[in-house]
BALUMPA-696474 format. One record per residue: residue number from 0; x, z, y of N, C-alpha, C, O, CB in turn. Coordinates in steps of 0.02 Angstrom, whole numbers, m for minus. Glycine has a CB too. Layout:
! BALUMPA-696474
[NUM, [X, Z, Y], [X, Z, Y], [X, Z, Y], [X, Z, Y], [X, Z, Y]],
...
! end
This chain:
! BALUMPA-696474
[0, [43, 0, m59], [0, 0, 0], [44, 0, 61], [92, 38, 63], [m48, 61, 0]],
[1, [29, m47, 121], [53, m65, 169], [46, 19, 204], [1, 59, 193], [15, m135, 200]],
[2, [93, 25, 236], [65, 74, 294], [32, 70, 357], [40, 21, 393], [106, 102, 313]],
[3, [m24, 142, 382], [m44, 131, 436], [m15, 129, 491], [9, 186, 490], [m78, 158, 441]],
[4, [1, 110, 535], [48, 104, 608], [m2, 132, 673], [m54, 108, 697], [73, 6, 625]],
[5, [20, 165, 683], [m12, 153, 782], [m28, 94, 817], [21, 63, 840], [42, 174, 840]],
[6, [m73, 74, 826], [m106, 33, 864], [m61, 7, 942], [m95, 36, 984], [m175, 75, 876]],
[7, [m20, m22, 973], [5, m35, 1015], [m39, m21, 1088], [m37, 24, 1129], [25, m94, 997]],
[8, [m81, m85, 1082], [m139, m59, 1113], [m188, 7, 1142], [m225, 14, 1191], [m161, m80, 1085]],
[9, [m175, 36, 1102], [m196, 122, 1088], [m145, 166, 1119], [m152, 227, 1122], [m199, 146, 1001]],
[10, [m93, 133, 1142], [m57, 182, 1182], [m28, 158, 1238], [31, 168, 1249], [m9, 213, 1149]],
[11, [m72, 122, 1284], [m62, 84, 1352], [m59, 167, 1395], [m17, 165, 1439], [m143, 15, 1379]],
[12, [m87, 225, 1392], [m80, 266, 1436], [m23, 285, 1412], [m6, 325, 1456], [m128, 311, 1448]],
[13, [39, 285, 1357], [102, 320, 1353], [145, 280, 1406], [181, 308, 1447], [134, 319, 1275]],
[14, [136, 204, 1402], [192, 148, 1435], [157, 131, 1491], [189, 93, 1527], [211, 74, 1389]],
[15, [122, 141, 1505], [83, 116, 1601], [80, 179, 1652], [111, 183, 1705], [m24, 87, 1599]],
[16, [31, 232, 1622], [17, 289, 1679], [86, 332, 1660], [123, 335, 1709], [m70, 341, 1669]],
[17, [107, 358, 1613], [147, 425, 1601], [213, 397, 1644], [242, 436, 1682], [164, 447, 1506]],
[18, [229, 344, 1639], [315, 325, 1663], [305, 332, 1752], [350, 326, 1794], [346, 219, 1633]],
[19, [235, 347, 1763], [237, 337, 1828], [279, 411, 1879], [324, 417, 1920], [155, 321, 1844]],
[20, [229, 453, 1843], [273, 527, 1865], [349, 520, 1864], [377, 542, 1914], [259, 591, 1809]],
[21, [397, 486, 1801], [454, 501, 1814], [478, 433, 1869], [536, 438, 1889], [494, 513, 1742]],
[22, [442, 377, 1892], [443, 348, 1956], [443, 362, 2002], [484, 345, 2044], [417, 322, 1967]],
[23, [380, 412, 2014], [376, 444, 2081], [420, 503, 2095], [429, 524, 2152], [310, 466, 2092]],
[24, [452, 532, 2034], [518, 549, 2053], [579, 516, 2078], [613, 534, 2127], [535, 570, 2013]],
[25, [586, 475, 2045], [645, 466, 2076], [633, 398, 2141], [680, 362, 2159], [702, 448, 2011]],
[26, [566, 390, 2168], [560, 361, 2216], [603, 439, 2298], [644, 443, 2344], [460, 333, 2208]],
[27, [547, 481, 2259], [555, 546, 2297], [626, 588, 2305], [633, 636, 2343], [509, 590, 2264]],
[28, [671, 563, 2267], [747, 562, 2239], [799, 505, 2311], [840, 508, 2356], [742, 511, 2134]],
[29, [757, 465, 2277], [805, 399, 2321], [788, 414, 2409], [831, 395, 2448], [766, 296, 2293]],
[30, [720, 452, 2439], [668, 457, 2482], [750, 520, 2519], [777, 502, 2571], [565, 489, 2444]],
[31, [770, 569, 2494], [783, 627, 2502], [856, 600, 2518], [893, 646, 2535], [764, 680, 2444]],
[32, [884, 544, 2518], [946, 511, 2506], [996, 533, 2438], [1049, 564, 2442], [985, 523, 2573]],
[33, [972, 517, 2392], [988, 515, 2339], [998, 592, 2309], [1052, 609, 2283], [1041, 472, 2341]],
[34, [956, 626, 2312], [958, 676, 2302], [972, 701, 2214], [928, 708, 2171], [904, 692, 2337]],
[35, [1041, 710, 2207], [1054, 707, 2111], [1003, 746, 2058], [992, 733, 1999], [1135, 749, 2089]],
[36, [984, 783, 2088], [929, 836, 2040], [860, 807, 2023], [829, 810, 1970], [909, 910, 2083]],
[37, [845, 779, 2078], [770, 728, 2070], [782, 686, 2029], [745, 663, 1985], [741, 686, 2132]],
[38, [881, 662, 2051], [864, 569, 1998], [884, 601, 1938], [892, 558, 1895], [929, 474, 2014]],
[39, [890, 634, 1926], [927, 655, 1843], [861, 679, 1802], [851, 665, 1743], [997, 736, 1845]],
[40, [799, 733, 1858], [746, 747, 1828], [696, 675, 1809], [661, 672, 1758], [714, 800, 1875]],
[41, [700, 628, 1853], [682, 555, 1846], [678, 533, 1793], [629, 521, 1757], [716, 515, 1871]],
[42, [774, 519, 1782], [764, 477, 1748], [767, 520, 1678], [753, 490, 1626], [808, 421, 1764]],
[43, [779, 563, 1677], [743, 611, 1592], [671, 603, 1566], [653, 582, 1511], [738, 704, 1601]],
[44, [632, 626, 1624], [569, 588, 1627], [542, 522, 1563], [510, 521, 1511], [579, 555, 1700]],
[45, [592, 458, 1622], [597, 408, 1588], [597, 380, 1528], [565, 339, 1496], [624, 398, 1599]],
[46, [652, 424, 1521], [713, 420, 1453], [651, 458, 1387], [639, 426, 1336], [814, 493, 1473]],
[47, [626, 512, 1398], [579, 553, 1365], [508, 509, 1360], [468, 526, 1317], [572, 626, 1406]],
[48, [492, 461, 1397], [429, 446, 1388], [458, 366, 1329], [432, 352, 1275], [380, 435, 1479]],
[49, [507, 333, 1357], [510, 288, 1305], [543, 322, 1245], [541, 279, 1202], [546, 226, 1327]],
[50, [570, 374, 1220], [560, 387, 1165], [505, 404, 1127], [504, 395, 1066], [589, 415, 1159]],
[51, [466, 425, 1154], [387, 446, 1113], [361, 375, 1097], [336, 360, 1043], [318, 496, 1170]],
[52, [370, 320, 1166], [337, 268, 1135], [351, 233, 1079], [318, 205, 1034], [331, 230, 1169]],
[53, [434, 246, 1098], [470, 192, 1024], [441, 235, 966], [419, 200, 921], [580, 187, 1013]],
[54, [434, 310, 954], [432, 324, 901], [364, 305, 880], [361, 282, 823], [453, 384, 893]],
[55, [312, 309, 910], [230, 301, 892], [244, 235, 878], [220, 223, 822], [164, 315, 954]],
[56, [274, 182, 903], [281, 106, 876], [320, 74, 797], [302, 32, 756], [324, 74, 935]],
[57, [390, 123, 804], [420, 110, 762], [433, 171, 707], [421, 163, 647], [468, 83, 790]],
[58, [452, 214, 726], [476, 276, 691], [393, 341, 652], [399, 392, 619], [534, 321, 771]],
[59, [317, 304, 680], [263, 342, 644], [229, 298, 588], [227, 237, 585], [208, 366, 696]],
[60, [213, 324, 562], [177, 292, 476], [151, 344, 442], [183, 393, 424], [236, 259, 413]],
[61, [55, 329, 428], [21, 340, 363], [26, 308, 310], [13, 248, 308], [m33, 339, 367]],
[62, [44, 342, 259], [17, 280, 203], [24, 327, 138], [27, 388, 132], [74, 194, 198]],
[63, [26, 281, 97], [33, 312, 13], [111, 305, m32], [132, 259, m68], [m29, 262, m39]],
[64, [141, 368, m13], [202, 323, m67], [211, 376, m130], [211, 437, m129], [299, 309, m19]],
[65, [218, 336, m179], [206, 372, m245], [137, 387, m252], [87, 353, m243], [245, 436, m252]],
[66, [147, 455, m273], [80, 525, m283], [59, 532, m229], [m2, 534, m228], [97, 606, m307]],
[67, [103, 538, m145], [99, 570, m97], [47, 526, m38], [48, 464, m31], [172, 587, m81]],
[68, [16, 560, m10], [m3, 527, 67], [49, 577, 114], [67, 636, 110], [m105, 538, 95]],
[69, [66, 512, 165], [117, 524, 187], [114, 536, 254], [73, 494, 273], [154, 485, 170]],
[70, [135, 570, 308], [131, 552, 365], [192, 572, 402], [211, 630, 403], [77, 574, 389]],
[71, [227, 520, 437], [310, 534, 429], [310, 505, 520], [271, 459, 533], [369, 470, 346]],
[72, [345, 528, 567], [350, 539, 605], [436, 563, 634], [466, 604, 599], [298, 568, 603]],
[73, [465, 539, 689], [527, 523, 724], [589, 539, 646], [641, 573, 644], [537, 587, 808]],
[74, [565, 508, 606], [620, 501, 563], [626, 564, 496], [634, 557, 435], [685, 502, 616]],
[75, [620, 615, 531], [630, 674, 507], [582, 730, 480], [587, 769, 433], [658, 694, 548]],
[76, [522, 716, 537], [471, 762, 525], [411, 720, 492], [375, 680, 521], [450, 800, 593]],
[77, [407, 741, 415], [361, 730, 378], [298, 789, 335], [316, 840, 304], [400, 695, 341]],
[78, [239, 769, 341], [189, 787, 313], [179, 758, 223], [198, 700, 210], [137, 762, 365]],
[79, [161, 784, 188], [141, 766, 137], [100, 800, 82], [112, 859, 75], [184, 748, 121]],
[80, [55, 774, 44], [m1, 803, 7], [5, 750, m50], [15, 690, m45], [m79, 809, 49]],
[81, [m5, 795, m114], [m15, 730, m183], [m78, 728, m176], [m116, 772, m154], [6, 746, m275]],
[82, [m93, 662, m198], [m151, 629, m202], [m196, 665, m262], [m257, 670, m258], [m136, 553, m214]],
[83, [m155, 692, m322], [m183, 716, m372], [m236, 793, m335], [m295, 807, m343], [m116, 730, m430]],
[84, [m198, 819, m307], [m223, 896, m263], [m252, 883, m222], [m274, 937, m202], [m178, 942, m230]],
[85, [m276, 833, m183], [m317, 816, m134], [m387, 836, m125], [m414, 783, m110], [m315, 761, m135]],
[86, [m416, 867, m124], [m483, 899, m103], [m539, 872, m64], [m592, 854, m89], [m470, 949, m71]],
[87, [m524, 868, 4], [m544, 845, 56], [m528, 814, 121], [m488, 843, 157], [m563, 873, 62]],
[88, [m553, 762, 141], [m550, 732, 195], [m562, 737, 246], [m619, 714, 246], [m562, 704, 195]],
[89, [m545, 760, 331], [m606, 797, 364], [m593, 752, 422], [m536, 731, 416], [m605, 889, 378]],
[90, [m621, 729, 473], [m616, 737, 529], [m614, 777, 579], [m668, 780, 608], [m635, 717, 535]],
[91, [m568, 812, 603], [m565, 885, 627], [m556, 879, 705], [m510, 848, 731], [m501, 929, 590]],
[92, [m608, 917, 741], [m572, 893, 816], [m541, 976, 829], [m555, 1027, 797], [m646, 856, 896]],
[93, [m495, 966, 887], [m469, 1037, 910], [m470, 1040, 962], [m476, 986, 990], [m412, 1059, 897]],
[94, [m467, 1077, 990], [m483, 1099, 1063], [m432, 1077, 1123], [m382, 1111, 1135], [m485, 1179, 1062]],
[95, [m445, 1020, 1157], [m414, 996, 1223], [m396, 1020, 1283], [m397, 1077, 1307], [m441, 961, 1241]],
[96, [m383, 978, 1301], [m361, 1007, 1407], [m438, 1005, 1435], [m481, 972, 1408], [m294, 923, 1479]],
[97, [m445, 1032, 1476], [m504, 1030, 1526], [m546, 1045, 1484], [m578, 995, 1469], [m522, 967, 1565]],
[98, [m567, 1104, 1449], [m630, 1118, 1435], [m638, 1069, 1352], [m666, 1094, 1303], [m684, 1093, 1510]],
[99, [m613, 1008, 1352], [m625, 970, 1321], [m598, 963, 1230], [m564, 1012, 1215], [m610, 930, 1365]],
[100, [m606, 912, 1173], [m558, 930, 1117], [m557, 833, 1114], [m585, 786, 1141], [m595, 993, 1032]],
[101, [m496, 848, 1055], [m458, 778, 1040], [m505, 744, 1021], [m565, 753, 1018], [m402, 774, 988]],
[102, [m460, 690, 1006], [m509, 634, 960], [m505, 687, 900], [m482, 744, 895], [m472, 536, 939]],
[103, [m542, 633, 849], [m523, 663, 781], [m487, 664, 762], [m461, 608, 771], [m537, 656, 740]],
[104, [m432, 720, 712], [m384, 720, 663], [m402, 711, 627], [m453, 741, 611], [m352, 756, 649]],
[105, [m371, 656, 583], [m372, 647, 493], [m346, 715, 477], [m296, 731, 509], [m315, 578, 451]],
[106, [m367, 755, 437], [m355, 819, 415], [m359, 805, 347], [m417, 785, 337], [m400, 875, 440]],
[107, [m322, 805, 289], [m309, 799, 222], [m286, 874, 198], [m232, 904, 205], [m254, 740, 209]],
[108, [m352, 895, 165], [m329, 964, 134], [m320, 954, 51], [m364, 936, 12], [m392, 1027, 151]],
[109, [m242, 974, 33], [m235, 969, m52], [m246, 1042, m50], [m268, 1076, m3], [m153, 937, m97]],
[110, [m217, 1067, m135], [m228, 1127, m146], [m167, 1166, m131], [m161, 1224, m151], [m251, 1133, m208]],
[111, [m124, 1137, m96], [m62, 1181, m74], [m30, 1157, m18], [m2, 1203, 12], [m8, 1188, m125]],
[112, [m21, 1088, 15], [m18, 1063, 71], [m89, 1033, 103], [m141, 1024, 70], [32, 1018, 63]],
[113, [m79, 1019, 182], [m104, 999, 221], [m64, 940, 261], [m4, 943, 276], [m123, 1049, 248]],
[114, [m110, 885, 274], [m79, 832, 302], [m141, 820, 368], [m200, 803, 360], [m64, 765, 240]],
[115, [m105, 835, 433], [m136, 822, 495], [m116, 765, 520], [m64, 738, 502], [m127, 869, 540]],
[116, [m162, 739, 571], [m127, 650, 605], [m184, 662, 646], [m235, 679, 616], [m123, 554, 549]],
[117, [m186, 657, 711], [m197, 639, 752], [m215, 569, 756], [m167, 535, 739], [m161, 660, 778]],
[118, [m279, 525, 776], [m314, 467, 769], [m331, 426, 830], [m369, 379, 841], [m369, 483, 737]],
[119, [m285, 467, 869], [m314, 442, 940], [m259, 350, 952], [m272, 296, 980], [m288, 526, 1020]],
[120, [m211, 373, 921], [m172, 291, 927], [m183, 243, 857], [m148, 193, 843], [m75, 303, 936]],
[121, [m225, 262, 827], [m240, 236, 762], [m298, 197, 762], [m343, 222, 796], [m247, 286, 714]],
[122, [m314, 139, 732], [m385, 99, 732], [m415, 147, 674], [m389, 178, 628], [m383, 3, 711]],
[123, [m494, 135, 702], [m522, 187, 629], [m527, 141, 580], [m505, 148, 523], [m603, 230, 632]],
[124, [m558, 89, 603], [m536, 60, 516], [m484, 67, 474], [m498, 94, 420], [m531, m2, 507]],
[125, [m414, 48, 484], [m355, 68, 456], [m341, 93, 418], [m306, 82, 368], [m330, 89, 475]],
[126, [m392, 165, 456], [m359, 225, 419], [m426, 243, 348], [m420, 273, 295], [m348, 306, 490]],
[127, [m483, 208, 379], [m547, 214, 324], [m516, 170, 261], [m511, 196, 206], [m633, 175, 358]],
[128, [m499, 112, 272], [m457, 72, 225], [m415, 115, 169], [m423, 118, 108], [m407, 31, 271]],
[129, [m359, 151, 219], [m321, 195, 172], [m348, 246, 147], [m328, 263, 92], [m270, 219, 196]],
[130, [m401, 283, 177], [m436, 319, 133], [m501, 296, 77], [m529, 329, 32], [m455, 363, 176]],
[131, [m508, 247, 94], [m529, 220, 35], [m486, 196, m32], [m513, 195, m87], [m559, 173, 57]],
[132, [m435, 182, m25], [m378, 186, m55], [m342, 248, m106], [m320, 241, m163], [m345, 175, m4]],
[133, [m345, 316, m62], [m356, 369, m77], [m412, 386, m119], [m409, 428, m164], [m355, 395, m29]],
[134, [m465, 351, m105], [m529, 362, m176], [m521, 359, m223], [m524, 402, m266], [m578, 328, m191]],
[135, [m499, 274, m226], [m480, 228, m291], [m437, 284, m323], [m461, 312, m372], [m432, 145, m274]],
[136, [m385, 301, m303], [m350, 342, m357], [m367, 403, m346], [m312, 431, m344], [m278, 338, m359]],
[137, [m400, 437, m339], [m410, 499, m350], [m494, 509, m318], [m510, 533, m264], [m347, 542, m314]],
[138, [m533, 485, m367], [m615, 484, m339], [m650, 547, m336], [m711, 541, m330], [m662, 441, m386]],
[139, [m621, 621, m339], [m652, 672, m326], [m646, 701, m266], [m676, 752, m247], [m641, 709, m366]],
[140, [m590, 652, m221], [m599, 671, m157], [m668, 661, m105], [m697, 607, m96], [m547, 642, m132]],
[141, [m689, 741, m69], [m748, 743, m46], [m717, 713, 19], [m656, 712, 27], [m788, 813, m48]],
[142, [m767, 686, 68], [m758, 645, 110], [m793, 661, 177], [m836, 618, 183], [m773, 590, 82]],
[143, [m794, 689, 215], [m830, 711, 279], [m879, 647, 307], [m866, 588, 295], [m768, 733, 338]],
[144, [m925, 664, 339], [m981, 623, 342], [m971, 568, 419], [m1016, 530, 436], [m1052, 679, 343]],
[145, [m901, 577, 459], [m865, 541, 505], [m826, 491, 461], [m837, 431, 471], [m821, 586, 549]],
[146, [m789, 506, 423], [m746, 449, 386], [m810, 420, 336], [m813, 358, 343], [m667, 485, 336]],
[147, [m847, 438, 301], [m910, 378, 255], [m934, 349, 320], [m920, 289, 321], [m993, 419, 197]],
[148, [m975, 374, 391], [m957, 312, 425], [m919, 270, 464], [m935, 223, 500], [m979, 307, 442]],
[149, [m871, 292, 453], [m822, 231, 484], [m813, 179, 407], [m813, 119, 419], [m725, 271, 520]],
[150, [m809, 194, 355], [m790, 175, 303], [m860, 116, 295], [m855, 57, 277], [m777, 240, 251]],
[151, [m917, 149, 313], [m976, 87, 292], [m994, 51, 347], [m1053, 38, 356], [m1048, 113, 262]],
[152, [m940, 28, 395], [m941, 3, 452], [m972, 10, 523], [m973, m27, 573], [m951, m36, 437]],
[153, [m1003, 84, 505], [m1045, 109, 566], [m994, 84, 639], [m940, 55, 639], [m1058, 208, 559]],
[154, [m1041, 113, 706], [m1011, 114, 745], [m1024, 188, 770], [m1075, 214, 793], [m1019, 61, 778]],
[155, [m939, 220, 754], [m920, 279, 812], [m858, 303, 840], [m800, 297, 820], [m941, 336, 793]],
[156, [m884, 332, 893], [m852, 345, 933], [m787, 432, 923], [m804, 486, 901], [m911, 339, 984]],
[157, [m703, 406, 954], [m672, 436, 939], [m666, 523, 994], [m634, 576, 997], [m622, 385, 929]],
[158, [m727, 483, 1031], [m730, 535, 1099], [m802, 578, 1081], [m848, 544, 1057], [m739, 484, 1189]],
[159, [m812, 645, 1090], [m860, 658, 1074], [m913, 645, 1137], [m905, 608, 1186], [m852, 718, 1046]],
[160, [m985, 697, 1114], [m1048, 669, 1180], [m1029, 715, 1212], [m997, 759, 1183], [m1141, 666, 1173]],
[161, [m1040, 719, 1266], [m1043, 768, 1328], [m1109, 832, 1317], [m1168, 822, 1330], [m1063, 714, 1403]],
[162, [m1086, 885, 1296], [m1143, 915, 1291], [m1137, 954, 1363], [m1085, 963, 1395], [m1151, 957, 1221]],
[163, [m1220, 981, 1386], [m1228, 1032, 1442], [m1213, 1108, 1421], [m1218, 1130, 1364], [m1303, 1029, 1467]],
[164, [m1188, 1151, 1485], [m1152, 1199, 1459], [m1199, 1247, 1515], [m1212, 1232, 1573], [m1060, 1190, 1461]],
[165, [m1218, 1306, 1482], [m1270, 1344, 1501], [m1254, 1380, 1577], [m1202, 1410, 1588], [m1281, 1396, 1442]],
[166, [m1285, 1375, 1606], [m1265, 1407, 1668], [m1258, 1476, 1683], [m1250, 1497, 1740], [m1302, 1391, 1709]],
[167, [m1261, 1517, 1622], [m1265, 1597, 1602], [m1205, 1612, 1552], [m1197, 1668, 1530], [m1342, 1618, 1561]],
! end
């Protein structure tokens, strides 16, 4: 099985808005007559935002290798669960900035590891694909009622609804 990749597309706010802060540093750097502490905080900035991108492009991957689902990240830091121990599938949201929570996490609970991923740079199909995949070999995995519909082609959404919040 091919692996899942990050969506390129799906991470226009890492490479468009984020690089801007370490811009407007060192605009504010060059502004001060070259002031060394701004351009060095700058260009770290910089330097820090295209590494996250390269890694979400090149260096992140879901997939299946062997027994294992895998989720392997800047080279080093890997997740993994056997497919045999696999339990459940969840879509899990957690609690965000502003009041708010993430997209969904693929949350893969075996009977002794846990495999988390974050879905927000991921197409949902992709990943319904690979967990359908995950069926095929191991069909006692229970399946949360967000991934059966993404899996039977529904349409939803990775953002939740806006609920009203009591004025008491």
């Amino acid at each position: 099985m091919r692996s899942v990749r990050p969506d390129p597309l799906l991470l226009w706010p890492a490479y468009t808005l984020f690089p801007l802060a370490g811009l407007l540093i060192l605009f504010f750097a060059a502004a001060g007559r070259g002031d060394p502490a701004l351009t060095v905080i700058g260009i770290a900035l910089l330097a820090l935002n295209g590494a996250i991108v390269v890694n979400h492009l090149y260096f992140t991957s879901l997939g299946i290798e062997g027994n294992d689902l895998v989720h392997r990240s800047w080279l080093v830091r890997e997740q993994r669960v056997g497919l045999g121990s696999l339990q459940r599938v969840d879509a899990k949201r957690y609690a965000g900035a502003h009041g708010g929570v993430s997209a969904p996490n693929l949350v893969a609970r075996g009977r002794d590891a846990v495999v988390r991923v974050n879905t927000k740079p991921y197409r949902l199909h992709d990943i319904a694909s690979l967990i359908g995949e995950v069926r095929a070999i191991n069909p006692r995995v229970e399946i949360d009622d967000f991934w059966t519909q993404v899996q039977r082609g529904e349409v939803v959404s990775k953002e939740t609804a806006v609920t009203p919040r009591g004025r008491f």
